[in-house]
C-alpha positions as a Python dict, from the first residue, in 0.01 Angstrom:
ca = {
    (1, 'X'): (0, 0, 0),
    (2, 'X'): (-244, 152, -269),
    (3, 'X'): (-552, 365, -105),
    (4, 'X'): (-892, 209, -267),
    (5, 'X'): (-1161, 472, -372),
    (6, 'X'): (-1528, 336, -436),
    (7, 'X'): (-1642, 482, -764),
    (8, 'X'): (-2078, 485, -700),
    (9, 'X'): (-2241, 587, -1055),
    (10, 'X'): (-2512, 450, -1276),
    (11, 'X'): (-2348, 605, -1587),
    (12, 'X'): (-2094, 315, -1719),
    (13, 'X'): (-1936, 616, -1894),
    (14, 'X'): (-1867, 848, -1606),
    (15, 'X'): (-1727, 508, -1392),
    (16, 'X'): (-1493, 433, -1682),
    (17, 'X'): (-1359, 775, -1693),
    (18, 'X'): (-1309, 821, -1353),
    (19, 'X'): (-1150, 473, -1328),
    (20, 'X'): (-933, 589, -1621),
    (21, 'X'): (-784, 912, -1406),
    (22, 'X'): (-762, 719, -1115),
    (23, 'X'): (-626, 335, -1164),
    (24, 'X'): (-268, 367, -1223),
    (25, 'X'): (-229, 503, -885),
    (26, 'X'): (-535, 347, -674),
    (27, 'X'): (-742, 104, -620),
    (28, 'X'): (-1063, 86, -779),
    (29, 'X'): (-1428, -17, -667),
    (30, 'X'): (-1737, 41, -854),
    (31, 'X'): (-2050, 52, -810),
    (32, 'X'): (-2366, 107, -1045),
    (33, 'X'): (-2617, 171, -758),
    (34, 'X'): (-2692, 268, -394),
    (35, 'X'): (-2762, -83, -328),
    (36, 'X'): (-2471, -198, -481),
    (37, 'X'): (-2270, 39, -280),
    (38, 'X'): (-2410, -85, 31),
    (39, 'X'): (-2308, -435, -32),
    (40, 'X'): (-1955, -312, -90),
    (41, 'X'): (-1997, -145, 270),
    (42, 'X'): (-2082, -509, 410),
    (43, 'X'): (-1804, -621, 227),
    (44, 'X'): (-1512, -393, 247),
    (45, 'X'): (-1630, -248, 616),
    (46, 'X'): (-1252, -106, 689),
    (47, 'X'): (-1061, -131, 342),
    (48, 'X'): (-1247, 194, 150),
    (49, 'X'): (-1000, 528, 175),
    (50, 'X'): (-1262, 770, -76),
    (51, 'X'): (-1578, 730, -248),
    (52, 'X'): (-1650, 935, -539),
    (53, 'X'): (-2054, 941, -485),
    (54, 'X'): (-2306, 1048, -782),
    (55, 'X'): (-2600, 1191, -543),
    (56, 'X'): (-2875, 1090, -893),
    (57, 'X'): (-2860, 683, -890),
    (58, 'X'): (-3146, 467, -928),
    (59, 'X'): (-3266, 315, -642),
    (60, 'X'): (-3082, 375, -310),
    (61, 'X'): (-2990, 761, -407),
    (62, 'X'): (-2712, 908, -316),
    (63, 'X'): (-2871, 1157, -73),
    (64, 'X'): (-2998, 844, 92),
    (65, 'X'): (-2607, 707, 108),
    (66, 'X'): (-2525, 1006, 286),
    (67, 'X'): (-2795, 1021, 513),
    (68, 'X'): (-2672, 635, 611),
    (69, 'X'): (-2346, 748, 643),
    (70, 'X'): (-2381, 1038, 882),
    (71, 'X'): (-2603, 767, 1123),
    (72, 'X'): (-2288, 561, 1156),
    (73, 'X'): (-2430, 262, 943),
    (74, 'X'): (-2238, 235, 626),
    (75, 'X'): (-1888, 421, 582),
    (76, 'X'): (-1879, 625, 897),
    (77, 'X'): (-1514, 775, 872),
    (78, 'X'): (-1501, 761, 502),
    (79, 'X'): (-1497, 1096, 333),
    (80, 'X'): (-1726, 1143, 38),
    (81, 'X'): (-1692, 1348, -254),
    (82, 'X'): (-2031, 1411, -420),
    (83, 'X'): (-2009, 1411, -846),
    (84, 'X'): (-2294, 1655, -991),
    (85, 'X'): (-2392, 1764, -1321),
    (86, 'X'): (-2543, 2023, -1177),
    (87, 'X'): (-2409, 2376, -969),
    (88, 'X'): (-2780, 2363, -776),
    (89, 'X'): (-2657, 2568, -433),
    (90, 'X'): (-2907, 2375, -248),
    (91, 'X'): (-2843, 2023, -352),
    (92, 'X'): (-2468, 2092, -270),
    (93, 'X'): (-2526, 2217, 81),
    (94, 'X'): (-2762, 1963, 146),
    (95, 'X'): (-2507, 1702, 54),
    (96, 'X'): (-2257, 1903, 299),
    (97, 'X'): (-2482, 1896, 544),
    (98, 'X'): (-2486, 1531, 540),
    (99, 'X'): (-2140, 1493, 558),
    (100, 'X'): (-1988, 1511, 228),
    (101, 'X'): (-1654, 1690, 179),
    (102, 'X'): (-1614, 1796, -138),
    (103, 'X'): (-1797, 1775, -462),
    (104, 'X'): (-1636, 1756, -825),
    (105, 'X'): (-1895, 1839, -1159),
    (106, 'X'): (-1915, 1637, -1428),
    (107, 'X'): (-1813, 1614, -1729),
    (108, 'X'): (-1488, 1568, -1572),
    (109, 'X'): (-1176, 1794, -1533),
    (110, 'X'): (-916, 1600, -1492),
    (111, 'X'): (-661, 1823, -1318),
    (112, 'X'): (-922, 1964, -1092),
    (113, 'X'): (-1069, 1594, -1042),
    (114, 'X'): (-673, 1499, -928),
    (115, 'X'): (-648, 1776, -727),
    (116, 'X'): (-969, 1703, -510),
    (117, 'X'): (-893, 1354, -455),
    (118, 'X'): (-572, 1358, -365),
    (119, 'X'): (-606, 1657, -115),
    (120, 'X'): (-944, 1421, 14),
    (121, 'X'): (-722, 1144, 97),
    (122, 'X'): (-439, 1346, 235),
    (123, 'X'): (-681, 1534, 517),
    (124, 'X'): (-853, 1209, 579),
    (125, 'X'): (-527, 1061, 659),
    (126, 'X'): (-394, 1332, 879),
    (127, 'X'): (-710, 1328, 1063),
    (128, 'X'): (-721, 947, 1123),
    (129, 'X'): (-259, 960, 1244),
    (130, 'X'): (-414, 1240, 1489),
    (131, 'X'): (-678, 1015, 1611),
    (132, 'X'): (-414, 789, 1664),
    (133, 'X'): (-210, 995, 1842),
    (134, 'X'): (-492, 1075, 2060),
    (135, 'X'): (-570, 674, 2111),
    (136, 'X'): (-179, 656, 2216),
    (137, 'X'): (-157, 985, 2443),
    (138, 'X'): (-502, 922, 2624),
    (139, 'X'): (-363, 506, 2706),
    (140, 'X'): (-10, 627, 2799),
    (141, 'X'): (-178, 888, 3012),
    (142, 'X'): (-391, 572, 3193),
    (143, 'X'): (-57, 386, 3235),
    (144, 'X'): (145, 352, 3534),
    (145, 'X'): (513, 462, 3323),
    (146, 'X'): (713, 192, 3572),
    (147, 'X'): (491, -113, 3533),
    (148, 'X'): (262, -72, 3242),
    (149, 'X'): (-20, -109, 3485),
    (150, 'X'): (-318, 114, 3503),
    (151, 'X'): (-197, 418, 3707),
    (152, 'X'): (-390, 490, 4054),
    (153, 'X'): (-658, 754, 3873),
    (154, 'X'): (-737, 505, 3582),
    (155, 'X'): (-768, 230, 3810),
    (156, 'X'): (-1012, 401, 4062),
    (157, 'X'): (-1268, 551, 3769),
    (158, 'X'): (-1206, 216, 3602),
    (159, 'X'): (-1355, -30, 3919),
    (160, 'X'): (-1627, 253, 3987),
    (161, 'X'): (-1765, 207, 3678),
    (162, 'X'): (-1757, -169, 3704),
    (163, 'X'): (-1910, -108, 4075),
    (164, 'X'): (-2224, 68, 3946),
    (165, 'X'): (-2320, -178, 3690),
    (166, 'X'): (-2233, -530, 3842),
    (167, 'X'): (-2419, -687, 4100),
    (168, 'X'): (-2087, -866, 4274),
    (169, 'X'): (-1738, -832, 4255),
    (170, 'X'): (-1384, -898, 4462),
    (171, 'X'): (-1120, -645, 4520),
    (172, 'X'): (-783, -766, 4588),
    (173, 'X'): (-564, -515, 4769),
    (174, 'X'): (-155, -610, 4740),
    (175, 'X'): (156, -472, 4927),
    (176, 'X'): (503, -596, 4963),
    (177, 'X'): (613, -663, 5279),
    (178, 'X'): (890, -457, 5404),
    (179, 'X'): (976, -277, 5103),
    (180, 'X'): (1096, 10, 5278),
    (181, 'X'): (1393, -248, 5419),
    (182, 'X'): (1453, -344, 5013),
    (183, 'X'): (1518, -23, 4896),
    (184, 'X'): (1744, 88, 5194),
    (185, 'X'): (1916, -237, 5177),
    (186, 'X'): (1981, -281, 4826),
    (187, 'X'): (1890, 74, 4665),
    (188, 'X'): (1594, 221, 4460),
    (189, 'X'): (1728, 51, 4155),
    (190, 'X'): (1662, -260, 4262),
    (191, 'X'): (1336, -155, 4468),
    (192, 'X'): (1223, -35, 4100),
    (193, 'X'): (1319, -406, 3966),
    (194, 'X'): (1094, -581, 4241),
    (195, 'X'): (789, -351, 4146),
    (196, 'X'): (791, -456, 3795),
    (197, 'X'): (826, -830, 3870),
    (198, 'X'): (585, -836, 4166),
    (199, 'X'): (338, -589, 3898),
    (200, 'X'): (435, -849, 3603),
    (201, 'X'): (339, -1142, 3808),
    (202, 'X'): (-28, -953, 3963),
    (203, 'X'): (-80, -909, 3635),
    (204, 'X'): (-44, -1302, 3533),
    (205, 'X'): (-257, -1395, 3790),
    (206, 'X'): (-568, -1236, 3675),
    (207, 'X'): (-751, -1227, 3323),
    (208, 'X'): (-687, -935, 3082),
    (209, 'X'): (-1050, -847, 3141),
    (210, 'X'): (-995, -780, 3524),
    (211, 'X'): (-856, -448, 3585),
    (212, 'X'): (-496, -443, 3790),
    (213, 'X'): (-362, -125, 3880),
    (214, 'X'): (-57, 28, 4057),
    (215, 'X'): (-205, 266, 4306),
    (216, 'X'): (129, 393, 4539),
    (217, 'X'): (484, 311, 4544),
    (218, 'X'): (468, -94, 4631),
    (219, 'X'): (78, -127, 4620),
    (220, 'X'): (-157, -293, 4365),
    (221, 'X'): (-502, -321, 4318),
    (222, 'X'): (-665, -616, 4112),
    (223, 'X'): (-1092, -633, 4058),
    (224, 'X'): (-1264, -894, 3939),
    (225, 'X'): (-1618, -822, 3877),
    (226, 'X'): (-1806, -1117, 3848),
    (227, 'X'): (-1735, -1330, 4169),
    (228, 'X'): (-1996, -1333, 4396),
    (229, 'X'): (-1964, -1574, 4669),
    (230, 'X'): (-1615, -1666, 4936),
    (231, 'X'): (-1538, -1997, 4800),
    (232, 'X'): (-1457, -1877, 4482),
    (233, 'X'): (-1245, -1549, 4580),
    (234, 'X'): (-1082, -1796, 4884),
    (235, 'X'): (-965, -2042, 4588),
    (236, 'X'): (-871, -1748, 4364),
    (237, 'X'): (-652, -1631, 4679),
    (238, 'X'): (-535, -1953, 4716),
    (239, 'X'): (-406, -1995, 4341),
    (240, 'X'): (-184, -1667, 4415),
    (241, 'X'): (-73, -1761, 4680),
    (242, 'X'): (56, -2109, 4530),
    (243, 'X'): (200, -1925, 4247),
    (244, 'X'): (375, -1670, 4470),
    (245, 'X'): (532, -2035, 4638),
    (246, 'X'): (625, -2127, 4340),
    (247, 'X'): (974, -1942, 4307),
    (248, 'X'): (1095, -2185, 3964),
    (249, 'X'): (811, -1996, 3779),
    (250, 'X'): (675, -1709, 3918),
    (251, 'X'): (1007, -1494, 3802),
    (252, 'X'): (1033, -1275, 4198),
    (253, 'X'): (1353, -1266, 4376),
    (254, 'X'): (1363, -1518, 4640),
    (255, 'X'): (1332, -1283, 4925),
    (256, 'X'): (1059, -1087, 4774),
    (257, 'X'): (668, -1163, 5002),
    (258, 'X'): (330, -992, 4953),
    (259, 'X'): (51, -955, 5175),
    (260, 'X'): (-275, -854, 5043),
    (261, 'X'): (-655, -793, 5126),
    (262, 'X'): (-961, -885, 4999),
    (263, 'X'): (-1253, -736, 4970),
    (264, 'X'): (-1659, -791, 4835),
    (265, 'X'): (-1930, -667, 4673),
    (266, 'X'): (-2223, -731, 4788),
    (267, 'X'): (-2133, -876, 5123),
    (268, 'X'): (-1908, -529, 5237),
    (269, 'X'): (-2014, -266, 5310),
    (270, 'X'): (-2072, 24, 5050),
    (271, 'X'): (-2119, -26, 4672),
    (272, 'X'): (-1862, 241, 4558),
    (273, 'X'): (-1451, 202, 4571),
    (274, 'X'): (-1383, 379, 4836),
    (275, 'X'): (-1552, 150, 5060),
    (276, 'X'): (-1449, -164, 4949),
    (277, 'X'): (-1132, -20, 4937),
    (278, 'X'): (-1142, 54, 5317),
    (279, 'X'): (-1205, -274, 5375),
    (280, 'X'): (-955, -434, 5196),
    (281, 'X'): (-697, -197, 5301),
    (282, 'X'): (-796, -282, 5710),
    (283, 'X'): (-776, -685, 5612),
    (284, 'X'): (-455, -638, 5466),
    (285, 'X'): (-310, -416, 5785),
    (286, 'X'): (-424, -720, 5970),
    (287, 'X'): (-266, -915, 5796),
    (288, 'X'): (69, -719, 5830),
    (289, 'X'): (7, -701, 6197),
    (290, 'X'): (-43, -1089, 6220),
    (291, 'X'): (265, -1192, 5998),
    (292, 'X'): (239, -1097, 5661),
    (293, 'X'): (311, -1315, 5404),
    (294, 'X'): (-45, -1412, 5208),
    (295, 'X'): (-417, -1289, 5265),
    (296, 'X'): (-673, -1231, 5473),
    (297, 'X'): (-1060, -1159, 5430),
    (298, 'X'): (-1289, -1016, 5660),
    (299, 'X'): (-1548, -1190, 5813),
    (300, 'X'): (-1834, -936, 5873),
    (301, 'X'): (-1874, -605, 5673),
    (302, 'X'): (-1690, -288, 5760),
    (303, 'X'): (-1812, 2, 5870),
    (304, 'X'): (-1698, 373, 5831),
    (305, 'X'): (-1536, 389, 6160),
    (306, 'X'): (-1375, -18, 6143),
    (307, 'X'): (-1106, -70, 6364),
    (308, 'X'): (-890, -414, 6286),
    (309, 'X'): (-1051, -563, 6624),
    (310, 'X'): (-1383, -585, 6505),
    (311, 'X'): (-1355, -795, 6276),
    (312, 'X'): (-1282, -1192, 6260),
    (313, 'X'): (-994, -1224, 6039),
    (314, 'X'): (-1019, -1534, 5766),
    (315, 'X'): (-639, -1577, 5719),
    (316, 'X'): (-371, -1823, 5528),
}
């Protein structure tokens, strides 16, 4: 696919020229003023590769361009190469200083003016495949490598942040009971195989705005952060747990079960993860000590030193 380069001149002559050098092999924009230029911004917000800016242009200068560039409004990762008649040391580093790249004099060279462009669009290209790289390394570093899930670390900073900005919110705590029996009766490899269905079908439960993470060998985390009263986490728990009954659609092996824990924000105690955590984790031990299979939410709030006595289990 042909790179585009935005061609911003008053000078018909100096556009035509410059188209001249340049269409065989790119696309071409033009533009006769700074306001002209910023309607092409508007227009082509993501589909502009280089733009060959004349800094003297009636109007909207080309300073001015610049300056609207390097505040993020117009163009932000576009590189700029400024055309000059003139070699005025100042104007250039001014122009620099607001973010331009390059510049290229006019009349034009045309071997020089080839040069500069295409060595423009080859660094601007190299720098946006290494911001991609760094998009792909830093979300493969916040995955969970097994399950695709956010990995315990991701998960935790991810639900603290939610914590400190929402006023309610439900934690959902998930283990599988008696995965230590799967694995020794049937091997890791198919231990590994349960993990990714049970994480596949957490996952389905919950919107793609919630955050779900994999936080030890069989246990999950799930946070919503906008439920703030029982009934609606107790029919949220209730929907799981239908689904998890529901063995023609919910793709787990038959003899897979999961018990989890619930906890709240604002009615537990503590407004940062490692409390509600707490609490979760104590209803769902509860719930492990009481039979397993499905959920259980604490009555009353949980205090720092909770034992699983005091409190009144809610329990399906």
């Amino acid at each position: 696919m042909s790179q585009t380069i935005l061609i911003v001149d008053d000078l018909e002559i100096n556009r035509v020229v410059a188209r001249t050098i340049f269409e065989e092999k790119y696309n071409i924009l033009e533009a006769a003023s700074g306001e002209e230029c910023i309607e092409l911004a508007k227009k082509h917000p993501h589909d502009i590769d280089l733009i060959l800016l004349n800094l003297v242009i009636p109007g909207i200068s080309g300073m001015d361009i610049l300056q609207l560039r390097k505040e993020g409004k117009i163009f932000p990762n576009t590189p700029v190469i400024v055309l000059t008649a003139s070699e005025d040391v100042p104007t250039q580093i001014h122009a620099f200083n607001l973010g331009a790249i390059d510049y290229i004099t006019i009349p034009f060279i045309r071997e020089i003016t080839v040069y500069r462009v295409a060595n423009a669009l080859y660094f601007s290209e190299q720098l946006m495949e290494l911001e991609r790289q760094k998009d792909r390394f830093r979300l493969k570093s916040e995955k969970d490598l097994m399950t695709g899930l956010f990995n315990k670390v991701t998960t935790e900073e991810r639900i603290e942040n939610a914590l400190a900005v929402r006023t309610g919110g439900a934690l959902f705590l998930f283990d599988i009971d008696n995965f230590k029996d799967i694995n020794d009766t049937f091997g890791h490899s198919y231990g590994d195989k349960v993990i990714c269905e049970v994480a596949h079908f957490i996952k389905c439960q919950f919107r793609s705005r919630d955050c779900i993470g994999r936080i030890g060998g069989d246990e999950f985390v799930a946070y919503m952060d906008d439920i703030h009263d029982r009934d609606t986490i107790r029919h949220k728990a209730d929907a799981i747990s239908a689904n998890l009954k529901d063995s023609t659609s919910n793709q787990i092996s038959s003899n897979i079960n999961i018990s989890w824990g619930i906890a709240w924000k604002p009615e537990h105690i503590g407004a940062d993860y490692a409390h509600l955590f707490k609490t979760a984790d104590t209803a769902l031990y509860e719930k492990k000590r009481n039979g397993k299979n499905g959920y259980l939410i604490l009555d009353v709030p949980a205090p720092d030193d909770i034992s699983p006595a005091a409190c009144p289990p809610v329990s399906l």
